[in-house]
C-alpha positions as CSV (number, residue, x, y, z in Angstrom):
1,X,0.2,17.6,-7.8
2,X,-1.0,15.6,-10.6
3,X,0.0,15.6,-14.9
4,X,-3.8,16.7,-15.0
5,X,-3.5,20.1,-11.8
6,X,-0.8,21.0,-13.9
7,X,-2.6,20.8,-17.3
8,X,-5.7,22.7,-16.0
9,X,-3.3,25.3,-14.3
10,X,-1.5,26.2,-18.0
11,X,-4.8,26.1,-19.4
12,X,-6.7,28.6,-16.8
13,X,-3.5,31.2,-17.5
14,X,-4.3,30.6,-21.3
15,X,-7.6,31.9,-21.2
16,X,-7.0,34.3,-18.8
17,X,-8.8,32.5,-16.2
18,X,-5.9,32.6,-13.8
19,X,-3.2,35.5,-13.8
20,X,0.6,34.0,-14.0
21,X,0.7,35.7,-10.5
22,X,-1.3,32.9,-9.0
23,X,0.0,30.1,-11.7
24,X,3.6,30.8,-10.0
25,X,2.2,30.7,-6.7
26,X,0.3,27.0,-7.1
27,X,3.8,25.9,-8.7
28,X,6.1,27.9,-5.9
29,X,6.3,24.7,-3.7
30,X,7.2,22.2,-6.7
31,X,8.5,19.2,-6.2
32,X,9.0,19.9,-2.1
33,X,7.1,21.7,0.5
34,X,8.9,22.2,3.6
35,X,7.8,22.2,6.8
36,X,9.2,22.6,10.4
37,X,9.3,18.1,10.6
38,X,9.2,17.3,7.3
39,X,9.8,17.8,3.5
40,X,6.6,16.6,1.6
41,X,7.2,15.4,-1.8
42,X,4.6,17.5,-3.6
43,X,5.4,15.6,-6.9
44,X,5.3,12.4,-6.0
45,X,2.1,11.5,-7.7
46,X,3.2,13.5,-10.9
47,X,6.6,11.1,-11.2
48,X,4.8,7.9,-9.9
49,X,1.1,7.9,-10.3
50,X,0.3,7.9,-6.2
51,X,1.4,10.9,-3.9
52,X,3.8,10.2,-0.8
53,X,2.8,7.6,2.2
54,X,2.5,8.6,5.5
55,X,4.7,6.3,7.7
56,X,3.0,7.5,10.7
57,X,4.8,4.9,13.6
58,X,7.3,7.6,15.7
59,X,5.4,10.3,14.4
60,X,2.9,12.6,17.1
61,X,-0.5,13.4,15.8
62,X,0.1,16.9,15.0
63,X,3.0,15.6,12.4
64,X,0.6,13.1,10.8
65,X,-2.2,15.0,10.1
66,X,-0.1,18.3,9.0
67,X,1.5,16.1,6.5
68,X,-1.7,14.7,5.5
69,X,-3.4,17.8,5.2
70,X,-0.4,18.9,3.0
71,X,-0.5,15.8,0.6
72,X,-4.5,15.9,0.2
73,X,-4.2,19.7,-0.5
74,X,-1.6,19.2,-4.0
75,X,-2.8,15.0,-4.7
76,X,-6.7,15.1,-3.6
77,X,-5.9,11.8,-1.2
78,X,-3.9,10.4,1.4
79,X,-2.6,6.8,2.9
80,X,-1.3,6.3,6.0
81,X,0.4,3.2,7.3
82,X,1.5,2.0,11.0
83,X,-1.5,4.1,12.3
84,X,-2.8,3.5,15.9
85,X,-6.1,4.8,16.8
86,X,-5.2,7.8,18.4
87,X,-3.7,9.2,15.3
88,X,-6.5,7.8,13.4
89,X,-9.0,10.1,15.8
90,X,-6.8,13.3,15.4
91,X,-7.2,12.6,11.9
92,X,-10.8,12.2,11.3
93,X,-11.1,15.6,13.4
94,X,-9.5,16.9,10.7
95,X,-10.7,15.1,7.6
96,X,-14.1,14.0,9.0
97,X,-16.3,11.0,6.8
98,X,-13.0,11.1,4.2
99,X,-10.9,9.8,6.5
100,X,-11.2,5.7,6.6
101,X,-9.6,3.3,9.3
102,X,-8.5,-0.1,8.7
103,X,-8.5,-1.8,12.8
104,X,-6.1,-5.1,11.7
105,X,-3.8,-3.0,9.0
106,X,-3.4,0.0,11.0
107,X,-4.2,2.0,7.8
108,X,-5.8,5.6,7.4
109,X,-7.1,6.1,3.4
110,X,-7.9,9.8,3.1
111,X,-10.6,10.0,0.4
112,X,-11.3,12.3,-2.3
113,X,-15.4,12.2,-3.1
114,X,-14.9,14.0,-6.3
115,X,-12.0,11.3,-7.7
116,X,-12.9,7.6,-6.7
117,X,-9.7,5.4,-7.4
118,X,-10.2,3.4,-10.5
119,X,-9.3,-0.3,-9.9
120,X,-7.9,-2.7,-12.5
121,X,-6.9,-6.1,-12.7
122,X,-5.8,-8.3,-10.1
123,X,-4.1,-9.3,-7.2
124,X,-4.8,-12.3,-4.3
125,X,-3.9,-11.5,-1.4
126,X,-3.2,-15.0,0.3
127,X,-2.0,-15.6,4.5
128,X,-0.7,-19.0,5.9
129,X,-2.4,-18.2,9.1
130,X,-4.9,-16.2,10.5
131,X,-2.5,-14.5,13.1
132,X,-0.8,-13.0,9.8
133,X,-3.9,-11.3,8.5
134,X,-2.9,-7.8,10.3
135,X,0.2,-8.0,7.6
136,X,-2.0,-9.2,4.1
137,X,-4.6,-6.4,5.1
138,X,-2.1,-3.5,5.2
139,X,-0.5,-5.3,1.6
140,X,-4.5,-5.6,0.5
141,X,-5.4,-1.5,1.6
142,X,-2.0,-0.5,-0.4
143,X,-2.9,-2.6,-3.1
144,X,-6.5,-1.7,-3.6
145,X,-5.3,2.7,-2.9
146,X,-2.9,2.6,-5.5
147,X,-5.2,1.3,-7.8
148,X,-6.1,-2.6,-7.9
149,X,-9.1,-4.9,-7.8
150,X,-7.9,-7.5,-4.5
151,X,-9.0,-10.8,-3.5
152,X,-8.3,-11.8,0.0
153,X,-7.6,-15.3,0.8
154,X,-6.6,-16.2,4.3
155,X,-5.8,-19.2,6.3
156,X,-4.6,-21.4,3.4
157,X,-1.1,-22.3,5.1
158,X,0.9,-25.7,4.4
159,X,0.1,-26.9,7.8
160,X,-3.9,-28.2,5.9
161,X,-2.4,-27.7,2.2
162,X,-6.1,-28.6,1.0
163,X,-7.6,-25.4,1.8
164,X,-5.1,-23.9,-0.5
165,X,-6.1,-25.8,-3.0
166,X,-9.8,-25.5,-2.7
167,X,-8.8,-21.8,-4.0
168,X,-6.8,-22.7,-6.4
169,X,-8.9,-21.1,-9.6
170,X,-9.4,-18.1,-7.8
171,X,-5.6,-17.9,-7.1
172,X,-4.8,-18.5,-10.8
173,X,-7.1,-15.6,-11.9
174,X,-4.8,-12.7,-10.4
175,X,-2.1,-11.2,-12.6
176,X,-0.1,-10.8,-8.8
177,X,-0.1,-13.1,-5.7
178,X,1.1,-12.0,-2.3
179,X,1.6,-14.6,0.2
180,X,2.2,-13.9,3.8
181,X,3.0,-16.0,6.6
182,X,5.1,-16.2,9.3
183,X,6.6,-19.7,11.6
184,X,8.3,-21.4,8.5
185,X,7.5,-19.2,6.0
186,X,6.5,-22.2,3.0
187,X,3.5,-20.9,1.6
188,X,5.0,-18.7,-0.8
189,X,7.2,-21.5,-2.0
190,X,4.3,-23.8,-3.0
191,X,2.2,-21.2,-4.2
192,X,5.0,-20.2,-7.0
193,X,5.4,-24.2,-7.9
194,X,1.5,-23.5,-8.9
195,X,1.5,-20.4,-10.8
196,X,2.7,-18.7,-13.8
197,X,2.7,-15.5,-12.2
198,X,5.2,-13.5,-10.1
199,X,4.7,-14.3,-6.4
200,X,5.8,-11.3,-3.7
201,X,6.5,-13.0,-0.5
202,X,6.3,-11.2,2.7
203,X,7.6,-12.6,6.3
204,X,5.9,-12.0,9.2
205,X,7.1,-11.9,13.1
206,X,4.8,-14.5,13.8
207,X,6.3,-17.7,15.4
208,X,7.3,-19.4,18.1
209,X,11.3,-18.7,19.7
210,X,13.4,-20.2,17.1
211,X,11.3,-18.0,14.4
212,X,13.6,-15.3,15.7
213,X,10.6,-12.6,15.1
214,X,10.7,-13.3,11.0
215,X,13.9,-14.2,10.6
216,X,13.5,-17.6,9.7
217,X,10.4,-17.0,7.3
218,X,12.7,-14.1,5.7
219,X,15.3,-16.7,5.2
220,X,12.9,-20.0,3.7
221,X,12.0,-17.0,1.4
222,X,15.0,-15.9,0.3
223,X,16.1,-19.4,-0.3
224,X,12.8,-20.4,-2.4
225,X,13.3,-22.9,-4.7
226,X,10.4,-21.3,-6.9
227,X,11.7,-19.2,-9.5
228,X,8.9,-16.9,-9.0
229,X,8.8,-16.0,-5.6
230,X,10.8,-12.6,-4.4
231,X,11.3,-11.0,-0.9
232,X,9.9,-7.9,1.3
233,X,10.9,-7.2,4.9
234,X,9.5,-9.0,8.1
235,X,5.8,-7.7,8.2
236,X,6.3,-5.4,5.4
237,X,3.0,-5.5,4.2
238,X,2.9,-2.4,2.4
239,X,5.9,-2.8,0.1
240,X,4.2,-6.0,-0.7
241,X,1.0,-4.2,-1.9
242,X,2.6,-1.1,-3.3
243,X,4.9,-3.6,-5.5
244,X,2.1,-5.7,-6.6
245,X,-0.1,-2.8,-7.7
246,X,2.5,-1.8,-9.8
247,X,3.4,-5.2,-11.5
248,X,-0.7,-5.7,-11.6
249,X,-1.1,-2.4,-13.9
250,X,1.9,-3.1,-16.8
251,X,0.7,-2.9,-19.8
């Protein structure tokens, strides 16, 4: 439920619109809704601007889109992450032409037709690889749901440092810069030496043995020498995105 539900809500019972009967009911499940599987957070996009996530990995179809169908009914839209198609198909049955799929970021974006998200600002969206683009996609979807303009900028790794630098104006534009990439993990590093903005780096699990499925891309991370440059999870694209929308939209 958002500041503006509540708003109307008060202001229906005001005018005698809508008895305080049916005020208390629309407020009864405030700030939870429980469920058999799951407490939904109700309020999330009250506290926080965007309702709850779906983390839909170890979840069976029937959970996902219950919860879904929760969230969209107090927030007006939905995102899901760590979706495979099947869950996406059990969810379209349910939410039809408002229900988007994103193939490479495993995302489902449950739109509202009446209440397109307004996008501000600015954040790139940069991989060191093109085998890490499944991770920068989920970061861009997040990014661009909760409320950001995104540029995507892909294959731009350290291994042909020009090609990073052939976007370097376009890179310098954004108010946020994610870089993702997985082996050695150094874009992120030289992208900070370049910028005046904060960087959000985000391992991925792609590499050969001694990458230790992120490890070592978490690590040349952590360690960054650039001052700029902080630290999701392995393949955490989505805290990358959520993170930088919210940096992207300080006033």
């Amino acid at each position: 439920m958002r500041e503006f539900d509540i708003n109307k809500i008060l202001a229906e019972v005001r005018s005698g619109k809508m008895s305080v009967a049916k005020a208390a009911e629309a407020f009864k499940h405030l700030p939870v809704k429980s469920m058999d599987f799951a407490n939904v957070d109700t309020h999330r996009a009250l506290r926080s601007g965007f309702p709850e996530v779906v983390f839909c990995q170890g979840k069976t179809k029937e959970q996902v889109t219950a919860i879904m169908q929760e969230i969209v009914k107090h927030s007006g839209y939905c995102l899901g992450t760590r979706a495979g198609i099947d869950i996406f198909k059990a969810v379209k049955r349910t939410f039809g032409k408002k229900a988007e799929y994103n193939k490479l970021a495993r995302t489902i974006l449950i739109k509202n037709p009446s209440k397109q998200i307004k996008k501000t600002g600015l954040v790139a969206v940069l991989t060191a690889g093109t085998s890490d683009i499944p991770v920068a996609e989920e970061a861009a979807v997040t990014a661009e749901a909760t409320g950001s303009n995104v540029v995507r900028i892909y294959d731009v790794g350290v291994a042909g440092i020009h090609r990073l630098f052939r976007n370097y104006d376009r890179i310098r534009e954004a108010n946020v810069i994610i870089a993702v990439a997985g082996m050695e993990g150094a874009l992120p590093s030289v992208v900070g030496g370049l910028v005046d903005k904060p960087v959000i780096a985000v391992p991925t699990s792609i590499g050969y043995g001694a990458n230790f499925g992120g490890v070592s891309a978490l690590l040349t991370m952590l360690n960054s020498c650039a001052s700029n440059v902080v630290t999701v999870n392995i393949d955490n694209g989505f805290g990358a995105g959520y993170t930088a929308s919210i940096i992207n939209k300080l006033k």
